[in-house]
N, C-alpha and C positions, 0 to 999 in steps of 0.2 A: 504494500500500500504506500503511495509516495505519502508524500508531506502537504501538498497542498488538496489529496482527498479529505471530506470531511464524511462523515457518515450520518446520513441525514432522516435516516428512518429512526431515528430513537427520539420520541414528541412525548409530553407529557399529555395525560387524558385523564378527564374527570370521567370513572365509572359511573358516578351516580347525577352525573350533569343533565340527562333526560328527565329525573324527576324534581330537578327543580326551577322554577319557572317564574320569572317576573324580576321585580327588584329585590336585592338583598339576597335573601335565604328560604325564600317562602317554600315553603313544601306543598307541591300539588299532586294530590292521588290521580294520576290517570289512569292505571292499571287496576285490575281486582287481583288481590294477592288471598290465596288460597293454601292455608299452613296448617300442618298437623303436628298437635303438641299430645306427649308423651304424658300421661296422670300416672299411669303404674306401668308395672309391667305386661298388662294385657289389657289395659283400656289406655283410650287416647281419645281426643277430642280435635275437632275441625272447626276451625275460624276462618270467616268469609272477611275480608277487608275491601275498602274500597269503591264498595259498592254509589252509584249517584243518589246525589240526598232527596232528588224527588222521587224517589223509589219508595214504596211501601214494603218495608223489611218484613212486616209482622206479617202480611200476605206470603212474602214470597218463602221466610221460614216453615208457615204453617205448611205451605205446598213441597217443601223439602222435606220435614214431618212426615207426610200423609206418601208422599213416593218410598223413603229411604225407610221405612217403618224405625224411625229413630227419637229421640229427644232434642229438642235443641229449642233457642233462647235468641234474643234479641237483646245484645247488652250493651250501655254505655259507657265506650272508652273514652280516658282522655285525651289520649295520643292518636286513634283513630278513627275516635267518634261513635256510629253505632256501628257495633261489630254482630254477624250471626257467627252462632255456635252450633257447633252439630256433635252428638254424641258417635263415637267412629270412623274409621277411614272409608270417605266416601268421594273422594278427591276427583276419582276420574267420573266417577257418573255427575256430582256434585257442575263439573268442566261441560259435560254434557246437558248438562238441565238449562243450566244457563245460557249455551249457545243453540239447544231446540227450542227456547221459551222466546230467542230474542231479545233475552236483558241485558248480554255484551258481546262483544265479536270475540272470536278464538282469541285471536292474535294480541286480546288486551290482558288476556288472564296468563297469571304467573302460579303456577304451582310450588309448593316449599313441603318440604319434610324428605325424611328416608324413603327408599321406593321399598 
């Protein structure tokens, strides 16, 4: 390599520069982030994030309810406001209900937990 190459593919990048938007620091949900959190060792729970606030949650929970024959809650976060809850891993049908129902595109849901 002489002296006067420089090597120009090494750029810094902000990973999380898509989710934030406007002035400052603001944080804007554009994604539904869909996470499965571990309680024990044979139960876990599913958390719906993201979802648009003119959305009726208690609707669309009860119909995730009555499909996934499961439990689950409509709770409020402070960090991300109203979250559903779903008793069990129900991630990929959960990814399917919402893009057959028409509540969000594929392409905007993020999946999170162990496969």
């Amino acid at each position: 390599m002489d002296e006067g190459e420089v090597i120009s593919n090494f750029q810094t990048k902000d990973a999380f520069a898509d989710a934030y938007t406007g002035s400052g620091n603001q944080f804007q949900v554009d994604k539904v982030h869909i996470r499965l959190h571990q309680r024990s060792r044979r139960k876990c729970s599913l958390t719906i994030t993201g979802l648009a606030e003119d959305l009726d949650l208690k609707r669309i929970c009860k119909a995730l309810k009555k499909n996934f024959k499961c439990n689950g809650a409509v709770v409020k976060d402070d960090e991300y406001g109203e979250v559903i809850m779903l008793q069990g891993d129900h991630r990929q049908k959960v990814v399917q209900f919402l893009t057959d129902q028409e509540i969000v595109d594929k392409d905007l849901i993020v999946v999170h937990g162990y496969s």
